[in-house]
C-alpha positions as CSV (number, residue, x, y, z in Angstrom):
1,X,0.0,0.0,0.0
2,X,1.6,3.5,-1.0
3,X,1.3,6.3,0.6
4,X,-0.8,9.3,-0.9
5,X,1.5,12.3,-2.2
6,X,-0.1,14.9,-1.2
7,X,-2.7,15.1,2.0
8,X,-4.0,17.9,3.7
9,X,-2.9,18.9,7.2
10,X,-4.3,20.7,10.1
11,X,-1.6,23.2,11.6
12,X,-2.0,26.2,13.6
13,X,-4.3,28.9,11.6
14,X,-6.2,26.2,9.6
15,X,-4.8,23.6,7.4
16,X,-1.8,23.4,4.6
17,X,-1.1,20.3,2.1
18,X,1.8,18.4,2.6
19,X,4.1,16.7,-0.3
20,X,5.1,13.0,1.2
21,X,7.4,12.6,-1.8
22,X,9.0,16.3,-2.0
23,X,8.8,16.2,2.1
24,X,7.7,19.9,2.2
25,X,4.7,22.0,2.8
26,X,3.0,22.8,-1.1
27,X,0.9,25.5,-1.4
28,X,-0.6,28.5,0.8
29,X,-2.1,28.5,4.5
30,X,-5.7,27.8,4.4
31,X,-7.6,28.8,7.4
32,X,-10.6,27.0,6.0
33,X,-9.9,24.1,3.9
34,X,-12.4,24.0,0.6
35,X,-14.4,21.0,0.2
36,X,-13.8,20.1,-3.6
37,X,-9.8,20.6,-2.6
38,X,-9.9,18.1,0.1
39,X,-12.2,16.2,-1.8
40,X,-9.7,15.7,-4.5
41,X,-6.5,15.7,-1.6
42,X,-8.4,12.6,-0.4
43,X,-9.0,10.5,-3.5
44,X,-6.8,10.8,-6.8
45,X,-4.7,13.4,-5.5
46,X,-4.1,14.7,-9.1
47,X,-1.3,17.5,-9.0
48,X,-2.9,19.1,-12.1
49,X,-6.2,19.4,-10.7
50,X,-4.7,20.2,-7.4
51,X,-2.7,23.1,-8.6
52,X,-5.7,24.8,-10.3
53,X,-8.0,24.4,-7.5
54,X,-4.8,26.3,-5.5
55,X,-4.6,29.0,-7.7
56,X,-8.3,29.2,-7.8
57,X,-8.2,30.1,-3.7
58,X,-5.5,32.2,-4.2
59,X,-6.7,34.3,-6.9
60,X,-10.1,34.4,-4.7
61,X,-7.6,35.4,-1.5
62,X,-6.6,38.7,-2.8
């Protein structure tokens, strides 16, 4: 059984995704996690899909 790549954490603040492979926090500080993002964090995990629902929030951030 592998491990996902990705998975979304809770740290102080609200929650950030951490890369098991690169070992590293990816992404921005969420303080609420969005459903569809954890949605996808939690099944395929597909870094193309997770990296326009990232700069989706972000864009929506500022």
């Amino acid at each position: 059984m592998s491990k996902r790549r990705y998975v979304a954490r809770g740290v102080p603040g609200g929650y950030r995704i951490w890369d098991n492979r690169g070992r590293r926090w990816w992404g921005n500080l969420y303080e609420l996690c969005p459903d569809d993002l954890l949605a996808e964090l939690n099944s395929q995990a597909d870094p193309t899909r997770i990296t326009a629902l990232t700069k989706r929030y972000r864009a929506l951030k500022r």
